[in-house]
C-alpha positions as CSV (number, residue, x, y, z in Angstrom):
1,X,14.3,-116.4,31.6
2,X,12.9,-119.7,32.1
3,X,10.0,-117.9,34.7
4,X,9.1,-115.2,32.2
5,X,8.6,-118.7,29.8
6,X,6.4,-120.2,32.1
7,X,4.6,-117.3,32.4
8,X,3.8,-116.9,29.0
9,X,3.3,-120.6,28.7
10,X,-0.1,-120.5,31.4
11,X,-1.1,-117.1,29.8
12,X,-1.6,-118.4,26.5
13,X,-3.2,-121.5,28.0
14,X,-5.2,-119.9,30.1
15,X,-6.0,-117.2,26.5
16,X,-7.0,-120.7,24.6
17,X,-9.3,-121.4,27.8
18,X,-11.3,-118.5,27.5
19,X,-14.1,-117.3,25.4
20,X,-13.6,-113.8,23.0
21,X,-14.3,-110.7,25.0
22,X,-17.7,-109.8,25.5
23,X,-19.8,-106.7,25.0
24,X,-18.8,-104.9,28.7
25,X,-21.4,-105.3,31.1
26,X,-21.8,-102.6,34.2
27,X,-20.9,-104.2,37.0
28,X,-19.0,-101.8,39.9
29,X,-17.0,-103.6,42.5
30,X,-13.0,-103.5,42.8
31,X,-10.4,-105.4,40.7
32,X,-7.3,-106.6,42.4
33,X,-3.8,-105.6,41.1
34,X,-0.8,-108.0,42.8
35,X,2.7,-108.1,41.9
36,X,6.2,-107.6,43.1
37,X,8.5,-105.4,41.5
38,X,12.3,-107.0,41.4
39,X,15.1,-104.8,42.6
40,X,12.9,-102.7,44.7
41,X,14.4,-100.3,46.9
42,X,12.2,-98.0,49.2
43,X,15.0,-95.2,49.2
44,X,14.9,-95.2,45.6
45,X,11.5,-93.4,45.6
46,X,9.9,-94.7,42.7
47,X,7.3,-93.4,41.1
48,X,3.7,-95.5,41.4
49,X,0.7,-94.8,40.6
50,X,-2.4,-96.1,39.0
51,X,-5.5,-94.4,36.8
52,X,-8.7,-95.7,37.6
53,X,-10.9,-94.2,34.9
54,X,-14.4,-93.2,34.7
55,X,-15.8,-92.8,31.3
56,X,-18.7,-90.6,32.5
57,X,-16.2,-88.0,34.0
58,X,-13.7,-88.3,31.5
59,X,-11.5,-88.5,34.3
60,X,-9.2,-91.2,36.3
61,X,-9.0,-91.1,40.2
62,X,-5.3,-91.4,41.1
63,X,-4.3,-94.4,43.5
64,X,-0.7,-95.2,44.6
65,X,-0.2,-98.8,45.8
66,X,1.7,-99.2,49.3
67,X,4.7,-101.6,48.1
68,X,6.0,-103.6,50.9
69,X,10.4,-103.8,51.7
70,X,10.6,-107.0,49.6
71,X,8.7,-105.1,46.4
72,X,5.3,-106.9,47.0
73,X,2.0,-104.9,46.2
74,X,-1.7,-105.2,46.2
75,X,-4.4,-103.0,45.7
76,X,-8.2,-102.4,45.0
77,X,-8.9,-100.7,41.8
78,X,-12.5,-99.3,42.1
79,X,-14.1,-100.0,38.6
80,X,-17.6,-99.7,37.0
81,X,-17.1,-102.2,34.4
82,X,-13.7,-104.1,32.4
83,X,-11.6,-101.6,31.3
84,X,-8.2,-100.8,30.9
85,X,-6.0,-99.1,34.1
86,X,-3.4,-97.0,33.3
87,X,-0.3,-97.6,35.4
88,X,2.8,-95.4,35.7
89,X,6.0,-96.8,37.4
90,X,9.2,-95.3,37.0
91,X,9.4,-93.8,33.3
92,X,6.5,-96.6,32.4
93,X,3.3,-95.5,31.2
94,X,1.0,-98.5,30.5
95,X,-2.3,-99.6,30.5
96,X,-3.7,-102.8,31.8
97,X,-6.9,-105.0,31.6
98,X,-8.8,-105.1,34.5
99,X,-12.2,-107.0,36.1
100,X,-14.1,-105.9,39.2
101,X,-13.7,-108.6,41.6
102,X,-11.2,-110.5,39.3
103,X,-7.4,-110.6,40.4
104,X,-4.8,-109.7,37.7
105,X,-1.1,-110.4,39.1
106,X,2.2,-108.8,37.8
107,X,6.2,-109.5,37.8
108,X,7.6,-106.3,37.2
109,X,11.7,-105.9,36.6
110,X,12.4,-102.4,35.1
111,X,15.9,-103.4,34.2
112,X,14.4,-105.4,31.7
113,X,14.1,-105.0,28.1
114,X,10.8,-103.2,26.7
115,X,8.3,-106.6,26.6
116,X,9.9,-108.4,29.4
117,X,9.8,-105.7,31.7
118,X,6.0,-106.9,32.9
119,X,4.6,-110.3,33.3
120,X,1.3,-111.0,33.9
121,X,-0.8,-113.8,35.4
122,X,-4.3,-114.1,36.4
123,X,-7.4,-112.4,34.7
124,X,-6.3,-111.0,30.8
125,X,-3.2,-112.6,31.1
126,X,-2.6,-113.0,27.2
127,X,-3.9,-109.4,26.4
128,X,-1.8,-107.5,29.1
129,X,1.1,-109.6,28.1
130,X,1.1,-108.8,24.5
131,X,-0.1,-105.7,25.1
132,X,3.6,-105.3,26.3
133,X,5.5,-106.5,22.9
134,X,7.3,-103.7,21.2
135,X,6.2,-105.3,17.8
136,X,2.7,-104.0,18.8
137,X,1.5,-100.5,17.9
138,X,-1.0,-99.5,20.9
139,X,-0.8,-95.1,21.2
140,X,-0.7,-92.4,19.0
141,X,0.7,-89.8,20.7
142,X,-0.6,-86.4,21.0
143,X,0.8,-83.6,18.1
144,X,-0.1,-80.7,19.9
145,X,3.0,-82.5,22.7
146,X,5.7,-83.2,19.9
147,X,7.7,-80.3,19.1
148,X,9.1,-82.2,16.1
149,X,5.6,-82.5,14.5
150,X,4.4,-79.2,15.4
151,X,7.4,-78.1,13.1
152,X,6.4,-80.7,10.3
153,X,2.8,-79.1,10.5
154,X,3.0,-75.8,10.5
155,X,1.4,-73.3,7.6
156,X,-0.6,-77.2,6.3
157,X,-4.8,-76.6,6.5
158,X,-6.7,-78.1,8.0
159,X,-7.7,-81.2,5.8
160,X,-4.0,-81.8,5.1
161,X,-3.2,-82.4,8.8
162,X,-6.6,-84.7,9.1
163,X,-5.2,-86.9,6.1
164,X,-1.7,-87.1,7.9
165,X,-3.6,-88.3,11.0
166,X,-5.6,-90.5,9.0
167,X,-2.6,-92.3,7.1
168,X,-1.0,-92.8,10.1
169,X,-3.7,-94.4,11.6
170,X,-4.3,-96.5,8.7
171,X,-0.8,-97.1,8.5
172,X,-0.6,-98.6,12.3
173,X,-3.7,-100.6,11.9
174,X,-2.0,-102.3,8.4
175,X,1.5,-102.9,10.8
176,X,-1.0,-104.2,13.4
177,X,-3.3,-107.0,11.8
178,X,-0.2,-108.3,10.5
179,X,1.3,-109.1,13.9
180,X,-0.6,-112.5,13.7
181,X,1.5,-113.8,16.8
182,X,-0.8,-111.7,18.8
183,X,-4.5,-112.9,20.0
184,X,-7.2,-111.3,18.1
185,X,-8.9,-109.4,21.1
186,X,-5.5,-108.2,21.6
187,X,-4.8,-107.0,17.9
188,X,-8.5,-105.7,17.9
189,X,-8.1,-103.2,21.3
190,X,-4.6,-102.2,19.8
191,X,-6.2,-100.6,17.0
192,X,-9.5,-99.0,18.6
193,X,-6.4,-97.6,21.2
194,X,-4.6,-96.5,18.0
195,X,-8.2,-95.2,16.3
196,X,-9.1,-93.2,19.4
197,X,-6.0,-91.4,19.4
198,X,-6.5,-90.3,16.1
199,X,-9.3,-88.7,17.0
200,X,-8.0,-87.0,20.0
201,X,-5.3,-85.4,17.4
202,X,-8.4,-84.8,14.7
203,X,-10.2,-83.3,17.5
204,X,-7.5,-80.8,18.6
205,X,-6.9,-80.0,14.3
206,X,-7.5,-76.0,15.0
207,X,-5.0,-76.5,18.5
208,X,-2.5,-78.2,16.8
209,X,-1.9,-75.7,13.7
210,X,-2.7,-73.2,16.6
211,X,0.4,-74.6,18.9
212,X,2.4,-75.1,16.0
213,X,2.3,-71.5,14.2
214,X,2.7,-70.5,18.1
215,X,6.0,-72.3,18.3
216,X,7.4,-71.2,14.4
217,X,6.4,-67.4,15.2
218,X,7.9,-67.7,18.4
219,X,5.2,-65.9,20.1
220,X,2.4,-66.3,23.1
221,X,-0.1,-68.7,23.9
222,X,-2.4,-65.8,24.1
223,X,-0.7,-64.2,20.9
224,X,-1.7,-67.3,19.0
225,X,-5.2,-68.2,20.3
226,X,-5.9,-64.3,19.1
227,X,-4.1,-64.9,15.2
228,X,-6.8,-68.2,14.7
229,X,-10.0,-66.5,16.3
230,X,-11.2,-66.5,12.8
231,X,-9.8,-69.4,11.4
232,X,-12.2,-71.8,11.3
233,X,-12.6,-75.5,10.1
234,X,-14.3,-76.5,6.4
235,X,-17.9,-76.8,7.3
236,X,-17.7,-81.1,6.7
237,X,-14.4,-81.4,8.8
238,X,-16.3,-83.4,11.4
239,X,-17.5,-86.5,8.7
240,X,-14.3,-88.4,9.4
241,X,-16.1,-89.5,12.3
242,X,-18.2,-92.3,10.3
243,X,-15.4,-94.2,9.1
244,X,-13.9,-94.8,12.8
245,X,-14.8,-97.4,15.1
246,X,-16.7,-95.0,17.4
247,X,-19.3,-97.5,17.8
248,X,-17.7,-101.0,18.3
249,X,-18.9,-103.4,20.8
250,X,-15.1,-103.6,22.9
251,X,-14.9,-99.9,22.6
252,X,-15.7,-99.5,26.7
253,X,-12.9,-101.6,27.4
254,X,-10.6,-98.6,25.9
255,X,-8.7,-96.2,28.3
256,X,-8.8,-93.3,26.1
257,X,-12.6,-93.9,24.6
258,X,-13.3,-90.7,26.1
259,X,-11.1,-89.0,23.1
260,X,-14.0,-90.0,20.4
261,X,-15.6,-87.0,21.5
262,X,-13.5,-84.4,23.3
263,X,-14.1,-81.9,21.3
264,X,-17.3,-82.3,19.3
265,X,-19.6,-80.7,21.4
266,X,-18.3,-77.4,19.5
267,X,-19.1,-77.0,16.1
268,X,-17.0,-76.3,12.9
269,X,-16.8,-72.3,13.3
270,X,-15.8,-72.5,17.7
271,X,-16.1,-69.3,19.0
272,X,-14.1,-69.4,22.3
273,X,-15.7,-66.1,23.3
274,X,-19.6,-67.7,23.0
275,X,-20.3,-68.1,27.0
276,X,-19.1,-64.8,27.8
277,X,-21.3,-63.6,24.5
278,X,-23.9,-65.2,25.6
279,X,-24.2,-64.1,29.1
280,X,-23.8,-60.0,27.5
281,X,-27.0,-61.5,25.4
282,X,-28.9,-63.0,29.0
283,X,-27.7,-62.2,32.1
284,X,-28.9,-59.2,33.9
285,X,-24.9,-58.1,34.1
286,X,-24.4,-55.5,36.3
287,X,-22.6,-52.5,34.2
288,X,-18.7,-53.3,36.2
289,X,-20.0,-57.0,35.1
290,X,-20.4,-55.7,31.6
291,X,-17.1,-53.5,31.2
292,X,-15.2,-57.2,32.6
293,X,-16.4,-59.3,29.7
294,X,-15.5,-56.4,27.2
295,X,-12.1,-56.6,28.9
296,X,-11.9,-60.0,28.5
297,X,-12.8,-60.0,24.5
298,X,-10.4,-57.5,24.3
299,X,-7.9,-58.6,25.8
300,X,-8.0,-62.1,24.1
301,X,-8.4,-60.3,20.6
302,X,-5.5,-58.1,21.0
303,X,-3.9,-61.5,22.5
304,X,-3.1,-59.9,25.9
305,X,-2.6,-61.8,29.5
306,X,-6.0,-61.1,31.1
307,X,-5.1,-60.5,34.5
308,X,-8.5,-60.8,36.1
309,X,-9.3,-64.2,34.8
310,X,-10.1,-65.2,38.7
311,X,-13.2,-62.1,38.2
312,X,-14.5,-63.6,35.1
313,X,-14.8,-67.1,36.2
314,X,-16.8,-65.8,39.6
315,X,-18.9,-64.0,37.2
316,X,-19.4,-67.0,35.1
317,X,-20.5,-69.1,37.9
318,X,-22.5,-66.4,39.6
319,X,-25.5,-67.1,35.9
320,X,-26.4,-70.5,37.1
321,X,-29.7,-70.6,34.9
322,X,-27.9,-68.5,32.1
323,X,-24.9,-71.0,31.8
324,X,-27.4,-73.6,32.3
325,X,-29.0,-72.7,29.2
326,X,-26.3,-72.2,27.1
327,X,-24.8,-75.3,27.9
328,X,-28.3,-76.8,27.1
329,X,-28.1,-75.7,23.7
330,X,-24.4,-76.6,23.1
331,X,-25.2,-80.6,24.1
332,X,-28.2,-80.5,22.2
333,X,-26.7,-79.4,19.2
334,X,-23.8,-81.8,19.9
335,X,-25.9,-84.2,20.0
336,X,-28.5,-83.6,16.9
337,X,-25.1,-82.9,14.9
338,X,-23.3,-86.2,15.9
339,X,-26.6,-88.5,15.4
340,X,-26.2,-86.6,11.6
341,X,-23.0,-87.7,11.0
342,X,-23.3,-91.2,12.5
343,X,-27.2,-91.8,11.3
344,X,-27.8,-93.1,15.0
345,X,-29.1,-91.1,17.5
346,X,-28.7,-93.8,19.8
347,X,-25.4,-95.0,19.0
348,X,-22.3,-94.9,21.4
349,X,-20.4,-92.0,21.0
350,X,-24.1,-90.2,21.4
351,X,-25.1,-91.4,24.7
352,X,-21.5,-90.4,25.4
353,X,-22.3,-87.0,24.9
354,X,-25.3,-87.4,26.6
355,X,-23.4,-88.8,29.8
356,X,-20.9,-85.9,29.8
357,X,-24.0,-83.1,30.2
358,X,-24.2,-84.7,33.8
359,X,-20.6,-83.4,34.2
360,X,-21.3,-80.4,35.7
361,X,-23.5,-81.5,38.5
362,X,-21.3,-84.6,39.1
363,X,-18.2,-82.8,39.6
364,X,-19.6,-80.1,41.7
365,X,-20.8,-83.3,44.1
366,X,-24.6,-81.5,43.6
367,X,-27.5,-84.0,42.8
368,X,-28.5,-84.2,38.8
369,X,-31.1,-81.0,37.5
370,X,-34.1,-81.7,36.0
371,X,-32.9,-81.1,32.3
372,X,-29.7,-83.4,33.3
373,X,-32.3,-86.0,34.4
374,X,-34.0,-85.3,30.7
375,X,-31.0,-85.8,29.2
376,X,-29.8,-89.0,31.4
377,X,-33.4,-90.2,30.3
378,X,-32.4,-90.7,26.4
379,X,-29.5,-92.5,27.3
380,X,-29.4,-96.3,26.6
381,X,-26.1,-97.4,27.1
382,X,-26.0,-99.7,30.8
383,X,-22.7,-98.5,31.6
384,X,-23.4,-95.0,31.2
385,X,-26.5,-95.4,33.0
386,X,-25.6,-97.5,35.9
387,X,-22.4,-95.1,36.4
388,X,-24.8,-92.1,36.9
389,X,-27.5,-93.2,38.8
390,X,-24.6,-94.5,41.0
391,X,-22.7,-91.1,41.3
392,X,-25.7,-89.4,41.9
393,X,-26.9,-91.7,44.7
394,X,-23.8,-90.7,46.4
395,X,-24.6,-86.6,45.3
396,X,-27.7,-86.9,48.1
397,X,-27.1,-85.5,51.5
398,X,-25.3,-87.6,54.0
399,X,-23.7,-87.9,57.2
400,X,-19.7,-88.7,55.7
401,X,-17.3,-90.1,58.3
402,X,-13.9,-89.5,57.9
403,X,-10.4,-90.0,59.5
404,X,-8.4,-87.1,57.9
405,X,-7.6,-83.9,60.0
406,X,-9.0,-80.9,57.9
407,X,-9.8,-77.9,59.7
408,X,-12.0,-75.1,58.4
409,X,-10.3,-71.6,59.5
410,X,-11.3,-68.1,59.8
411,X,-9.7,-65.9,58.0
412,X,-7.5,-62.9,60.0
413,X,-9.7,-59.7,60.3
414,X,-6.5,-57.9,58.9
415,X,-6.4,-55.3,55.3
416,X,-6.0,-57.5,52.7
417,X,-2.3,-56.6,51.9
418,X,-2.1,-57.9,55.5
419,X,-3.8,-61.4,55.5
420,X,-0.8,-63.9,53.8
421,X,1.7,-62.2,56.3
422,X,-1.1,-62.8,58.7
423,X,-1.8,-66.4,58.0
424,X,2.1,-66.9,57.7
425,X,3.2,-65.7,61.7
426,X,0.2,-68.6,62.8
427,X,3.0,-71.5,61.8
428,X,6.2,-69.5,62.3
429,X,8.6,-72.2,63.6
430,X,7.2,-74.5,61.1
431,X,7.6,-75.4,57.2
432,X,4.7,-74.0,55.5
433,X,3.3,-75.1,52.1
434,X,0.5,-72.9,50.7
435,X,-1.6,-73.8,47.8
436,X,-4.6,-71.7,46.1
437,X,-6.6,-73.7,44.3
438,X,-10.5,-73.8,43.3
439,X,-12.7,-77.0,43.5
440,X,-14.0,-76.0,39.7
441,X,-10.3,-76.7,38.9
442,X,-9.4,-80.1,37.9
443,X,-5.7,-79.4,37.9
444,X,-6.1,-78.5,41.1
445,X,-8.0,-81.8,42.9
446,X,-5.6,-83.6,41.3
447,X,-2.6,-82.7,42.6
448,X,-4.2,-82.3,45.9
449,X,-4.5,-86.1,45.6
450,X,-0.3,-86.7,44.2
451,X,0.1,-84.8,47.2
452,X,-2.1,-86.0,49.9
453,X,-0.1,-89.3,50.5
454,X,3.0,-86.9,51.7
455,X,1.5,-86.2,54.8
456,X,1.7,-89.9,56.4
457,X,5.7,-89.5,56.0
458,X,5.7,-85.8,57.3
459,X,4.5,-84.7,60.9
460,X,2.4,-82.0,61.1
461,X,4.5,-80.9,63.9
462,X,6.9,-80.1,61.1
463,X,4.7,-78.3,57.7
464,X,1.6,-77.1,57.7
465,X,-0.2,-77.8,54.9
466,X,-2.4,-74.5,54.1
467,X,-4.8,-74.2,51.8
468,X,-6.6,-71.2,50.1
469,X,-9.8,-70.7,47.7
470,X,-12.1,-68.0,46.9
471,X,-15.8,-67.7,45.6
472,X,-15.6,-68.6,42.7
473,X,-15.4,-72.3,44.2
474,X,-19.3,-73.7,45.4
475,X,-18.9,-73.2,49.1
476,X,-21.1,-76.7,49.8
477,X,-18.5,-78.5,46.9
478,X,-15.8,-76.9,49.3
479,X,-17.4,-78.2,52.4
480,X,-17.3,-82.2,51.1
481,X,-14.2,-81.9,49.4
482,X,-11.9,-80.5,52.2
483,X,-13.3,-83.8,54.4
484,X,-10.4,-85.4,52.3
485,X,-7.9,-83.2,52.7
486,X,-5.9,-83.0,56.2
487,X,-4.9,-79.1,57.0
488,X,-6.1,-75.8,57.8
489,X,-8.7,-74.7,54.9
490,X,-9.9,-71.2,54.1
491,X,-12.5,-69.5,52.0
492,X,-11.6,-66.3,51.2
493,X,-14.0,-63.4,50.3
494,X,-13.8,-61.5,46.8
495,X,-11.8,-58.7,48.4
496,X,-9.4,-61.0,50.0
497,X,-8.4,-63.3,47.1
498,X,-8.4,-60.7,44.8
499,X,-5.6,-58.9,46.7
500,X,-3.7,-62.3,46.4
501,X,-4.2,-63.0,42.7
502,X,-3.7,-59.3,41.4
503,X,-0.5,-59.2,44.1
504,X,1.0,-62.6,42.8
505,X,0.0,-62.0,39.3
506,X,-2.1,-65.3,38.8
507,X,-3.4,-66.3,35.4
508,X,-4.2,-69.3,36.4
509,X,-4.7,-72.2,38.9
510,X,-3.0,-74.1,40.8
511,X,-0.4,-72.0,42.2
512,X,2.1,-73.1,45.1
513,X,4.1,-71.5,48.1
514,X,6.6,-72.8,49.9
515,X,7.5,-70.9,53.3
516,X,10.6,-71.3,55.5
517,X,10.3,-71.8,59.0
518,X,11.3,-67.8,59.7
519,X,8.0,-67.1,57.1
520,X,10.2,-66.6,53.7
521,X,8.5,-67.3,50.7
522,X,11.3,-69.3,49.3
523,X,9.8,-71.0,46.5
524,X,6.9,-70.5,44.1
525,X,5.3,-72.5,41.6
526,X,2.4,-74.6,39.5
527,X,3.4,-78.0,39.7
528,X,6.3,-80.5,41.0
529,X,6.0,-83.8,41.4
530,X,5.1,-85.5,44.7
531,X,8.4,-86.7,45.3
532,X,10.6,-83.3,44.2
533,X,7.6,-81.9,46.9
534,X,8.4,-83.7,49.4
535,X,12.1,-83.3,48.9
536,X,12.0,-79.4,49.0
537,X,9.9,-80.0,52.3
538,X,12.6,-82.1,54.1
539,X,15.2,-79.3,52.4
540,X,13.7,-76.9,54.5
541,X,12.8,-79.1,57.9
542,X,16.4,-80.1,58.2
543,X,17.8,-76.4,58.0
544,X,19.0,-75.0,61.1
């Protein structure tokens, strides 16, 4: 007790020190997380992780901190400017402050009470320890998530869910400025948290009546998307926007900024069917390309599983100029309809959506195009800029070393209801994990990474890792991707992966199989965690 008082003591000296946060500045280099966690026990398995977020993606990049025998950690948090981490240990799920080049240190004791179960020193002491205190109101969680509110919402419209979402918010901030025992850059990112999770919820409105007449009815995801097709939002849904905090000088330093626009590049009256409409409009379809994307719409009209999803998407990225241009005209509208509502067509939120355009190239690891580049030209937010202009420095060709052990395979010249049986008898003897995935699929990368750190503890004497993808995936994003991940990679043709998905009835991706070392199939599935993974692995290793 007396330690978690002197810790609090230097953090609010070291608070009364400092100046008021500042505007964030771009500035990439690698903040330094240290701590020791109390109790620790290696055979405990506990779940570590931490979020390092990049607001041009919209995305985190996953890191999990080596902790030593006696609970001791540190780590390099690669960051583009100050801006909240998001750290998951055990069944915490937190955010903290973070500087490049700065050290932020933490006592962590799970046991504890919630605010005394993390004690900061170092960098943003004060904030990340109040950011702790239970009598501080930092998240709104999600609706669409919260089976209880999807009942309490079901059958309301649209605007009565926006002025639930609204009081609340209201509500938290009131509870908030109140709390008067907390700093006021602390109180202040507390509420644009809280405001920026209102807007996620605001953002997901037709979603969230969506989920919730889905659960009451007691019928299909697909069911439900098809009863809402032509429900549509009141044409002034979207003016909320002007009386949030979209555009406040700390809002960078906010995990979840990239909620303020998640959703708005769509308009009011969202058509869900408007690429594939749009490619019938401009695409020089071939007539079997044609009959697909009738399919589709009819499919998701009559709100029917559409079982060659994996088809659809290859089509979809086959129209590189076509999708091009319609997602031209979508960010340009976005864009000319947010500077409307916010009377600033230079503001935040707007160079925001101007960032996310560059998405598509970014991800893909494929230098900017020129409209991209035209787009990237209006922006004048530094961070935005200096976080492109980085990224796509790194997009240009070069020579990459790397230490993992990925090998690119052929794949057997077998029929196609041959090749997985094919592919299997190569590692008889051996624990096999296979995972179909697509480098267009975030899902997918992601858990590639939770997974990746498995392979240090597990000799490849013992599993092969396998993994599968077909064309629908950018062959050169394949080729720089699979650097990064150690086992036997292969690219599939159209015949062969569409044997696979029609014969394990994919909708979606990823999708995971387990084989035992006589080549069973014994488990299959989307997602485990890391640790239940690598449980299931040493399950099957240990058999006789």
């Amino acid at each position: 007790m007396s330690r978690l008082f002197t810790f609090l003591c230097l953090s609010l000296l070291f608070n009364l020190a400092q100046a008021q946060l500042p505007t964030p500045e771009y500035k990439k280099g690698q903040a330094i997380l240290s701590g020791t966690i109390a109790n620790y026990n290696p055979d405990d398995n506990l779940i570590f992780k931490i979020g390092a977020p990049n607001i041009v993606m919209g995305t985190a990049e996953t890191l999990y901190p080596t902790v030593e025998a006696d609970g001791s950690f540190t780590i390099n948090i690669p960051l583009y400017h100050s801006a909240q981490v998001r750290m998951i240990i055990g069944n915490a799920d937190l955010v903290i402050l973070l500087s490049p080049e700065k050290e932020t240190n933490v006592t962590i004791n799970l046991s504890n009470l919630p605010g005394k179960q993390f004690v900061y020193s170092g960098q943003y002491a004060t904030i990340n320890n109040e950011w702790c205190q239970p009598e501080l109101i930092t998240k709104i969680p999600p609706v669409y998530r919260d089976g209880d509110l999807l009942d309490s919402i079901a059958g309301i419209s649209a605007n009565e869910f926006k002025e639930r979402c609204i009081n609340q918010y209201k509500q938290y901030i009131a509870h908030n400025n109140t709390q008067s025992q907390f700093s006021e850059d602390t109180r202040t990112l507390a509420n644009l948290s809280c405001a920026f999770d209102c807007l996620e919820n605001l953002q997901a409105t037709h979603y969230c009546l969506q989920t919730a007449y889905q659960k009451k009815e007691n019928i299909t995801r697909e069911q439900a998307f098809a009863a809402f097709l032509d429900i549509h939002l009141p044409d002034d849904f979207h003016n909320y926007l002007k009386d949030f905090p979209v555009n406040h000088p700390l809002a960078l330093y906010c995990y979840n900024y990239r909620n303020v626009v998640t959703n708005f590049l769509y308009d009011t009256h969202y058509d869900p069917l408007s690429m594939e409409k749009y490619l019938l409009e401009n695409a020089p379809l071939t007539k079997e390309e044609q009959t697909l994307i009738h399919q589709y719409e009819a499919a998701f009209k009559a709100g029917v599983i559409f079982r060659q999803q994996n088809d659809l998407m290859t089509l979809i990225r086959k129209y590189t100029k076509e999708r091009d241009d319609c997602n031209w005209k979508i960010f340009s509208e976005a864009k000319k309809r947010l500077g409307h509502i916010l009377q600033d067509s230079t503001c935040l939120p707007v160079d925001y959506i101007r960032a996310i355009y560059m998405r598509s190239s970014l991800y893909n690891l494929q230098p900017l195009t020129s409209r991209q580049e035209i787009m990237a030209s209006e922006i004048t937010n530094p961070i935005f800029i200096g976080i492109i202009q980085d990224m796509n420095r790194q997009m240009q060709p070069r020579k990459k070393a790397t230490t993992k052990k990925y090998i690119i395979c052929e794949a057997p010249q077998v029929a196609e209801e041959e090749l997985l049986d094919a592919l299997i008898a190569r590692h008889k003897g051996k624990v096999q994990f296979i995972d179909f995935w697509a480098t267009w699929c975030g899902g997918c990368r992601q858990i590639i990474k939770e997974y990746e750190p498995l392979k240090k503890d597990i000799s490849e004497d013992k599993v092969a890792f396998i993994y599968l993808t077909g064309p629908s995936s950018i062959k050169k994003t394949w080729e720089i991707l699979i650097e990064d991940i150690a086992g036997e990679h292969y690219w599939l043709d159209k015949e062969q992966w569409e044997y696979l998905w029609t014969h394990f009835q994919m909708t979606g991706l990823p999708m995971y199989l387990l084989i035992d070392k006589q080549g069973n199939i014994v488990k299959r599935f989307t997602h485990i965690t890391a640790k239940e993974l690598k449980d299931l692995l040493e399950q099957e290793i240990n058999k006789i």
